[in-house]
C-alpha positions in Angstrom: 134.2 88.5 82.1 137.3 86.6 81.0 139.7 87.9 83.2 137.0 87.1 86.3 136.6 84.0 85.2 140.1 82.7 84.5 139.9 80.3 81.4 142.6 80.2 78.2 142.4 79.1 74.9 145.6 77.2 73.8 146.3 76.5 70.4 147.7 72.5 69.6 148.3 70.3 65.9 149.9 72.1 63.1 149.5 75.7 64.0 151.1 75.1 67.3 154.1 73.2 65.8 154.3 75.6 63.0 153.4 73.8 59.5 150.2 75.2 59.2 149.5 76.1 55.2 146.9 78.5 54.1 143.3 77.4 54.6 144.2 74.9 57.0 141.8 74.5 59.8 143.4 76.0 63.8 142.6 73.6 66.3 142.3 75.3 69.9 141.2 74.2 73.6 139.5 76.5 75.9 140.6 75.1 79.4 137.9 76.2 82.2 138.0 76.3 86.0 135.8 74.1 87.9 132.9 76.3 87.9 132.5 76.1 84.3 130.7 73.1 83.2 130.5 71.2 79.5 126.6 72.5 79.2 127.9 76.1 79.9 130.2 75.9 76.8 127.9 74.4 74.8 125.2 76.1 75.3 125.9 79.5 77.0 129.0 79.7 75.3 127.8 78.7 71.9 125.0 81.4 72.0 127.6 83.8 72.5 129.4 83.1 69.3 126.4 82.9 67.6 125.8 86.5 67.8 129.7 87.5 66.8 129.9 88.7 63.4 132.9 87.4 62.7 131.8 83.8 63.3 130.1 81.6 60.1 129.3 78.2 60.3 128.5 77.9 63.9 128.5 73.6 64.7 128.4 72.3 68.0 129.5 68.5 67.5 128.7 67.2 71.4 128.8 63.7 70.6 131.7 63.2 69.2 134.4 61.2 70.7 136.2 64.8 71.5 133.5 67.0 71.6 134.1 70.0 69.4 132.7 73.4 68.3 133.3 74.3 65.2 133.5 77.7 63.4 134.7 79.8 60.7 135.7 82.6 62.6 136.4 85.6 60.3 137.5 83.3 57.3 139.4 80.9 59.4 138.6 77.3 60.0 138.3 76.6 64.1 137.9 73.6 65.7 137.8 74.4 69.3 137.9 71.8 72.2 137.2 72.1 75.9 138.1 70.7 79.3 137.6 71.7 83.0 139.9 71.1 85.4 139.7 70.6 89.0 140.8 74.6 89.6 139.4 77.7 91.0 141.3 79.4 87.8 143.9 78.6 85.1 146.6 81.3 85.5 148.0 82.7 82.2 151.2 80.5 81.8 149.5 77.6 82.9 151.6 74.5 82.2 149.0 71.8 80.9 151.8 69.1 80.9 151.2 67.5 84.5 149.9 64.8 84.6 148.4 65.2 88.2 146.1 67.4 85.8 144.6 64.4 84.5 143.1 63.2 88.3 139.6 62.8 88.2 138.9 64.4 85.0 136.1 63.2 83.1 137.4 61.2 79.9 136.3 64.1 77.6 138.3 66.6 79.0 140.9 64.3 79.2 140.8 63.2 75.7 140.8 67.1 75.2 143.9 67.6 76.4 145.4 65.3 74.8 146.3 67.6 71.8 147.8 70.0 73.5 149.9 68.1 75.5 151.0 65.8 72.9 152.3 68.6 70.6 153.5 70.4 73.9 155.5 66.8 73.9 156.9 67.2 70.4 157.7 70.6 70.6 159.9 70.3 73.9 161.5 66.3 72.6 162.4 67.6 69.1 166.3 68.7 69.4 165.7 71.2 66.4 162.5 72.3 65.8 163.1 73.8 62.4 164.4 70.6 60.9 161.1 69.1 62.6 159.4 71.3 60.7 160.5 71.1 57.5 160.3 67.2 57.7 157.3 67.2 58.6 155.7 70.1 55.7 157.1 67.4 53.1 156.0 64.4 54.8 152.5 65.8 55.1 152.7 67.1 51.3 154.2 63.6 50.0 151.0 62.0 51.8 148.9 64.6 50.5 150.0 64.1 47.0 149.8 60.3 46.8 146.0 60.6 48.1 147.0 59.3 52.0 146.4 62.0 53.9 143.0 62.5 56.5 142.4 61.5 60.0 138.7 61.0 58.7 139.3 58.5 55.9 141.5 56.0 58.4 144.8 58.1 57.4 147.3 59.2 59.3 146.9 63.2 59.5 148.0 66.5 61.1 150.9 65.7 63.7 150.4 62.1 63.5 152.9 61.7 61.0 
């Protein structure tokens, strides 16, 4: 069905960038054609996962600001987004960088995107990626340490730093 329907799944945050640690959460988009709605993912889609084996923990969070679902998906954390764009399909290599992407997207998919495109940002501004990286691994384990680490306590978190 995936290949007729022409979707992706991109990953963004710290596992794109590459300072992921153990039992961190992946944060993913699935990116949809036009003919696949925000009521198909959440509720056709969900039911699908629900009967995975591999998936625990099964949330669909549709009111937040960036709608998620959320999973443990054989003992990993997911968090995974969703936006439609205004195409018949989204080819393999698609490039989700252009901003003409962004015209007359509903704000949710918009806000979406915003993950992947911002770390797509990083990842192509950074002259060396693995001095980025290590930077950023002790930045993120100084704040961790001193207790100022978490998007949801009004912290700076993940790739924000």
């Amino acid at each position: 069905v995936a290949e007729t329907v022409g979707g992706n799944i991109y990953t963004f945050g710290s596992y794109r960038l590459g300072v992921h640690h153990r039992g961190a959460d992946i944060d993913a988009l699935c990116v949809a054609p036009r003919h696949i709605d925000r009521v198909d993912y959440f509720q056709s889609f969900y039911e699908l996962l629900k009967t995975q084996p591999q998936v625990k923990d099964l949330r669909a969070v549709e009111d937040a600001f960036v709608p998620v679902i959320k999973m443990n998906f054989d003992g990993i954390e997911i968090d995974l987004l969703f936006a439609r764009l205004a195409l018949k399909e989204i080819p393999d290599s698609f490039d989700l960088s252009d901003d003409m992407l962004l015209k007359n997207l509903d704000q949710k998919s918009v806000r979406s995107l915003n993950g992947c495109r911002v770390t797509d940002e990083i990842l192509r501004l950074v002259p060396n990626i693995n001095n980025f990286r290590l930077t950023l691994r002790a930045i993120k384990l100084w704040a961790k340490r001193h207790g100022i680490y978490s998007n949801t306590l009004g912290y700076l978190g993940g790739v924000s730093w």
